[in-house]
Backbone as a chain_set.jsonl record, in Angstrom:
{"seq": "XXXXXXXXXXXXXXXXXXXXXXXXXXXXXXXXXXXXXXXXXXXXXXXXXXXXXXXXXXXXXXXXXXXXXXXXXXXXXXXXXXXXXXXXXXXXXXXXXXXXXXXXX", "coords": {"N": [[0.842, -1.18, 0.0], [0.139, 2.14, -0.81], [0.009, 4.447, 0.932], [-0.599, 5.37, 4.581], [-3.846, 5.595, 6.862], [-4.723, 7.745, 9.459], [-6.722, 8.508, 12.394], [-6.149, 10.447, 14.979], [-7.293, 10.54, 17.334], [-8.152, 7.86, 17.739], [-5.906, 6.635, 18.916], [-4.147, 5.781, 21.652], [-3.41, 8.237, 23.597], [-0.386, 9.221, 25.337], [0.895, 10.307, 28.405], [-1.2, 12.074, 28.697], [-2.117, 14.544, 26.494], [-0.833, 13.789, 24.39], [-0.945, 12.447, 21.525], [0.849, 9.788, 19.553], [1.756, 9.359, 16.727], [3.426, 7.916, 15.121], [4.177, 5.46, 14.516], [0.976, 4.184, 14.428], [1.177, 4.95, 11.392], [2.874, 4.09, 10.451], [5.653, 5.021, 9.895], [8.831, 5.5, 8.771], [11.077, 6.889, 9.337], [10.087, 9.649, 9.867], [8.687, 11.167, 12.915], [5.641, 12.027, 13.951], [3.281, 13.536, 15.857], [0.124, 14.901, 17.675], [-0.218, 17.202, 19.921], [-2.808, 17.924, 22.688], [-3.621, 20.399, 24.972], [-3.985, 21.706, 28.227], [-5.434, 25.046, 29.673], [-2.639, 26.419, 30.941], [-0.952, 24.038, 31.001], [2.254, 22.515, 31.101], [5.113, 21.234, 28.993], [7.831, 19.082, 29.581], [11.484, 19.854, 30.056], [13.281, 19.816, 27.753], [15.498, 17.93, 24.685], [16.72, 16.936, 21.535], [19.56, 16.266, 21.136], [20.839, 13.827, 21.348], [19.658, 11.718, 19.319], [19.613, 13.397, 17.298], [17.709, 14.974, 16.058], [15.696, 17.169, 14.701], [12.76, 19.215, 15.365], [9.444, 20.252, 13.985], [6.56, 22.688, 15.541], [3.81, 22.759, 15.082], [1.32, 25.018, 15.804], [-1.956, 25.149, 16.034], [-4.895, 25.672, 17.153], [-5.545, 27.959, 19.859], [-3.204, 29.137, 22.516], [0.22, 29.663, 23.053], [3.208, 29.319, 24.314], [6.873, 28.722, 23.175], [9.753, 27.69, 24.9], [12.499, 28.08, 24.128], [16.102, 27.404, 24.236], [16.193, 29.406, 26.388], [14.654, 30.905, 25.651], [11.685, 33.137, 25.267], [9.078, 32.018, 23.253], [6.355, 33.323, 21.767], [3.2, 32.006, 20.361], [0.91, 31.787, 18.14], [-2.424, 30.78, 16.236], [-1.266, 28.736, 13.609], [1.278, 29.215, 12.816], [4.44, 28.002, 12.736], [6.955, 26.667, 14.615], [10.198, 25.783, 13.958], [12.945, 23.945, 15.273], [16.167, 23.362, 16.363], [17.98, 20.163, 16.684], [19.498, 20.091, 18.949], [18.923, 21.863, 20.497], [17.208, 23.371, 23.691], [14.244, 22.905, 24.361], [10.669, 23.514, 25.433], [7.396, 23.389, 26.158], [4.612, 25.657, 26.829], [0.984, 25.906, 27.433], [-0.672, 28.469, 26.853], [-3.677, 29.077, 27.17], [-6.271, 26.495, 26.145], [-4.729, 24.698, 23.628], [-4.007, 23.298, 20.798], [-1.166, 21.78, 19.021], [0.464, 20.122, 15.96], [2.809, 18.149, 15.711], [6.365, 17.747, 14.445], [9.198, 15.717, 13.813], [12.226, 14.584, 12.845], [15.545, 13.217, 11.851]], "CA": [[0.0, 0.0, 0.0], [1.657, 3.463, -0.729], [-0.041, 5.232, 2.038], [-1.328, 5.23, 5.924], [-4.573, 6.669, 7.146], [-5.319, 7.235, 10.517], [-7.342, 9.386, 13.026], [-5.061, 10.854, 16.627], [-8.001, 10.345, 18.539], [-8.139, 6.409, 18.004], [-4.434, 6.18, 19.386], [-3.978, 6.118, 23.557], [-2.635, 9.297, 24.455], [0.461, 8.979, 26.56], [1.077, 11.773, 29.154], [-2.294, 13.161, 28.874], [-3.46, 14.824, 25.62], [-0.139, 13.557, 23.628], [-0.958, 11.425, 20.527], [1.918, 9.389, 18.751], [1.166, 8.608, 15.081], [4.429, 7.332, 13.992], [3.672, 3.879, 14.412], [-0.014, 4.205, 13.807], [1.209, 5.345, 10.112], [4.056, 3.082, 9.922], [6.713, 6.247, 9.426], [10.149, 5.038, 8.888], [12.198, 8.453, 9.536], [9.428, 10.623, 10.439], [8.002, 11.507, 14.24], [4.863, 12.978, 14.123], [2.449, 13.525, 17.39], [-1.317, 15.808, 17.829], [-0.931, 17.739, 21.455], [-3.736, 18.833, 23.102], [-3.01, 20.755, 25.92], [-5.145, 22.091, 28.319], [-4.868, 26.31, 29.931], [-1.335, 26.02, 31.801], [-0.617, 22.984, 30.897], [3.544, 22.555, 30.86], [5.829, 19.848, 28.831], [9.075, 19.156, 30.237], [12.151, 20.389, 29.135], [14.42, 18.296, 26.692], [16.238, 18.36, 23.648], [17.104, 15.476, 20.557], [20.857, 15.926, 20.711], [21.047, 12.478, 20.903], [19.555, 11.056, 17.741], [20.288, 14.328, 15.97], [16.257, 14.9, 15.106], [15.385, 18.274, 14.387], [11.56, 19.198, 15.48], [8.514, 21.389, 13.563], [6.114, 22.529, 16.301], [2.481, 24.175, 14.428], [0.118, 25.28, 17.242], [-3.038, 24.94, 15.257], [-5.802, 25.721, 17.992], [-5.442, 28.471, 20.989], [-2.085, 29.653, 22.167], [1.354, 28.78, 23.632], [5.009, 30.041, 24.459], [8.13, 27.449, 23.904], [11.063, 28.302, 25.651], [13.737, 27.249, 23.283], [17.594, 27.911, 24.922], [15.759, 30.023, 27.548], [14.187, 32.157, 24.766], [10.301, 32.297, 25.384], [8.943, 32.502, 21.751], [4.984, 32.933, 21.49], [2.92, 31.138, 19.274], [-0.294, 32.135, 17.818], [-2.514, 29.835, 15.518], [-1.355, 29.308, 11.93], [2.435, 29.413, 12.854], [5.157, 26.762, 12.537], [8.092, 27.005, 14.938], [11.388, 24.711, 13.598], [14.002, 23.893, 16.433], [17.49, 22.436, 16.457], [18.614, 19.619, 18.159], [20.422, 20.39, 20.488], [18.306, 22.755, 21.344], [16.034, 22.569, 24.388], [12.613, 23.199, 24.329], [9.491, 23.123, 26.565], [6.007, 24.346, 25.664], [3.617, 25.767, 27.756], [0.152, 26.473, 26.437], [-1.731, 30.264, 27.669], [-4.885, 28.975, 26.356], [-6.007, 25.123, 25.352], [-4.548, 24.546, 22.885], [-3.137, 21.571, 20.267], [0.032, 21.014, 18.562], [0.91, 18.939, 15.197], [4.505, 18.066, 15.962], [6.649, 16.78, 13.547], [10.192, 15.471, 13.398], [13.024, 13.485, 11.318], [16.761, 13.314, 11.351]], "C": [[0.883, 1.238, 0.0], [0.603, 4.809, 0.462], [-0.86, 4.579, 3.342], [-1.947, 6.673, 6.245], [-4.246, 6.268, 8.847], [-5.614, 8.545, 11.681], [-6.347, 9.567, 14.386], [-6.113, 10.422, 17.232], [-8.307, 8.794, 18.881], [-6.71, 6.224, 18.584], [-4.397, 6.564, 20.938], [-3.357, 7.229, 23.347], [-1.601, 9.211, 25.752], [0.549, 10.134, 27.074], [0.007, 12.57, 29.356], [-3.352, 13.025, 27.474], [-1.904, 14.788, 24.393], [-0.13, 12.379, 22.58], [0.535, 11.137, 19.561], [1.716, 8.718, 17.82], [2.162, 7.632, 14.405], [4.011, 5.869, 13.53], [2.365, 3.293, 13.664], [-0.074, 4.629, 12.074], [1.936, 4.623, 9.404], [5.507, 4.034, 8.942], [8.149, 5.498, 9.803], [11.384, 5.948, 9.239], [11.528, 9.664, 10.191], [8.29, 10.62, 11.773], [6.696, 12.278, 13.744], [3.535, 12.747, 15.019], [1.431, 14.973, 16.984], [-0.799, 15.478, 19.6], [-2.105, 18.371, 21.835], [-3.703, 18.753, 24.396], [-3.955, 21.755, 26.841], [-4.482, 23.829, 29.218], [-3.674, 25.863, 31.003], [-0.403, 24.988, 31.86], [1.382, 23.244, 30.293], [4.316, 21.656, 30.342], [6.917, 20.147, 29.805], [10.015, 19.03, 29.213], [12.932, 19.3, 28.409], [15.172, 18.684, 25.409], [16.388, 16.578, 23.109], [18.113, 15.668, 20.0], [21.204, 14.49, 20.34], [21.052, 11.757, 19.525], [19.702, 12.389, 16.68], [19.015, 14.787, 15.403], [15.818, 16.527, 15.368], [13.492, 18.368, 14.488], [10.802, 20.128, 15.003], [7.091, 21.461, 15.03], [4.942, 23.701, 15.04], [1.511, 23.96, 15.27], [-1.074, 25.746, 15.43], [-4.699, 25.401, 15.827], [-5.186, 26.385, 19.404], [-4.372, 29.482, 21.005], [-0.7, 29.754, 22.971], [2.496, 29.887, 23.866], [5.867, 28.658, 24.606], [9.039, 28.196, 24.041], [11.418, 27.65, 24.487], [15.713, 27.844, 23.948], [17.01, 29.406, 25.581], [15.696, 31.118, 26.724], [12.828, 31.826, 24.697], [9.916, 32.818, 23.668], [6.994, 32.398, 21.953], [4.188, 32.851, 20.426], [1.157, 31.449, 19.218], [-0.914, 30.733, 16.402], [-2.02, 29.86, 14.155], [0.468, 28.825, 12.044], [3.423, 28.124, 13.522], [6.51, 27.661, 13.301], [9.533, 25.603, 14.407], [12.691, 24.949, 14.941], [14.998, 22.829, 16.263], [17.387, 21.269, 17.157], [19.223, 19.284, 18.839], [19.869, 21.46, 21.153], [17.427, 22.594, 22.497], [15.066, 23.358, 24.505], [11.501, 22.512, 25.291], [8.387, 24.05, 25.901], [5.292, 24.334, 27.02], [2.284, 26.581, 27.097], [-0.612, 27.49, 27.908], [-2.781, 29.584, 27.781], [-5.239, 27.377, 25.981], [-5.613, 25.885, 24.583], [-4.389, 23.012, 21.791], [-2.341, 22.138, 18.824], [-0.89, 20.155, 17.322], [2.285, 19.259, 15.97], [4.902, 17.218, 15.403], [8.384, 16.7, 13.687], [11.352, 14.471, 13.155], [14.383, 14.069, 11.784], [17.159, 14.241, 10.193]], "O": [[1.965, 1.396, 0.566], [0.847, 6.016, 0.46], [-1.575, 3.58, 3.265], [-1.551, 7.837, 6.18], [-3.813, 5.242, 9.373], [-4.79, 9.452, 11.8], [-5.78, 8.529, 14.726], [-5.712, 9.545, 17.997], [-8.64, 8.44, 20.011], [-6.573, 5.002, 18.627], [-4.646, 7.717, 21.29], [-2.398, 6.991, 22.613], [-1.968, 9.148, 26.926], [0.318, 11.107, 26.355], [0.066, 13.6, 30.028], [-4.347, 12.359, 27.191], [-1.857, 15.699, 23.567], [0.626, 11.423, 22.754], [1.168, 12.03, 18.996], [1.489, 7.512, 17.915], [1.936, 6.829, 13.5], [3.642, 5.402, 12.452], [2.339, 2.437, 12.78], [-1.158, 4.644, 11.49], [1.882, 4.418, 8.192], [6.062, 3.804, 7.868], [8.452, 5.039, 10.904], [12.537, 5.537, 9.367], [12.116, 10.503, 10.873], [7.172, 10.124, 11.631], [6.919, 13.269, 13.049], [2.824, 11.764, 14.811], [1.799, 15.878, 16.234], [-0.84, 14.459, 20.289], [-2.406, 19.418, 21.262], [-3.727, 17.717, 25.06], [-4.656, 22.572, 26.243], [-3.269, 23.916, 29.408], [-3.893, 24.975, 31.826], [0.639, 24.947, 32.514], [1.713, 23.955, 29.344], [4.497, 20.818, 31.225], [6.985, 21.087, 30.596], [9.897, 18.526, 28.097], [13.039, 18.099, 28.657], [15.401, 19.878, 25.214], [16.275, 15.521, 23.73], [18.221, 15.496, 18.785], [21.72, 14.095, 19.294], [21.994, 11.355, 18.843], [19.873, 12.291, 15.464], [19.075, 15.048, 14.201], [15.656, 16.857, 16.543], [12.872, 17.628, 13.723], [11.192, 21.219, 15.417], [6.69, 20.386, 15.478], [5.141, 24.779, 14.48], [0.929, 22.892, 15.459], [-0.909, 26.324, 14.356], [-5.619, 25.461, 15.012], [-4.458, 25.681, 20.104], [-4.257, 30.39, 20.182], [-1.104, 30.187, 24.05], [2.488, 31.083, 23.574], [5.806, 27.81, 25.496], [9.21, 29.254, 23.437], [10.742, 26.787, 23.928], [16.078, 29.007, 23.773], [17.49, 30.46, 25.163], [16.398, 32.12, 26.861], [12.456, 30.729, 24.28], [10.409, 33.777, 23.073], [6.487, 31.324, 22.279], [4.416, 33.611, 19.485], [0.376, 31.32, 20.161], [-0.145, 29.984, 15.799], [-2.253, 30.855, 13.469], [0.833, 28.005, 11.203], [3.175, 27.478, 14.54], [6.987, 28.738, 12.944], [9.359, 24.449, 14.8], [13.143, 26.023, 15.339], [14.738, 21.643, 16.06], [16.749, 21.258, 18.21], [19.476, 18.179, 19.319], [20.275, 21.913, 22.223], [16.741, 21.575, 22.405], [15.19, 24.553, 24.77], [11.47, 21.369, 25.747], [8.517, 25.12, 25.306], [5.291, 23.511, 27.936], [2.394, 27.606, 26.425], [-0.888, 27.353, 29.1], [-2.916, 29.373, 28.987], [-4.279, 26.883, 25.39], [-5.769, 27.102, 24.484], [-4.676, 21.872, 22.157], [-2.834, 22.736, 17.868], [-2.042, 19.722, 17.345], [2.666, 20.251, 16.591], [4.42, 16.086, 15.429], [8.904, 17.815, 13.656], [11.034, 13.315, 13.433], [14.444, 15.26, 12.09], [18.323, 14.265, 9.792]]}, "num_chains": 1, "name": "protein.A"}
């Protein structure tokens, strides 16, 4: 088959309101997760020095601030943030909100 469907809301949510599609799509290089995050709601901080994976964050619904190297950046709907990695990043949403999040080596 040359593609995978599949809905975020049929997939458990780990952590809360964090859907992980990769699998559910059968992505061989590419991460991609639906947050939905509720007012205040905080990730924890981190970074993908390790595997070297570079992350797209598009707030799609509400409205957010990610720290990125202790730079708060705020995020309105519509708008795609791209982050290193080695960089570290944490989101915290103002407002529900939800996240696509996507990233790949």
């Amino acid at each position: 088959m040359s593609y995978t469907k599949a809905n975020y809301e049929d997939v458990e949510p780990a952590g809360g309101g964090l859907h992980f599609l990769r699998d559910e799509l059968d992505c061989e290089q590419l991460g991609i997760s639906v947050l939905t995050c509720e007012p205040g709601w905080e990730g924890k901080p981190h970074d993908h020095a390790e595997n070297d994976q570079e992350e797209v964050y598009v707030l799609v619904e509400g409205s957010a601030t990610v720290t990125v190297d202790d730079e708060a950046v705020s995020m309105t709907p519509g708008e795609a943030l791209r982050i290193d990695p080695d960089s570290e990043r944490q989101i915290e949403a103002d407002d529900e909100s939800m996240f696509v999040l996507a990233g790949a080596p």
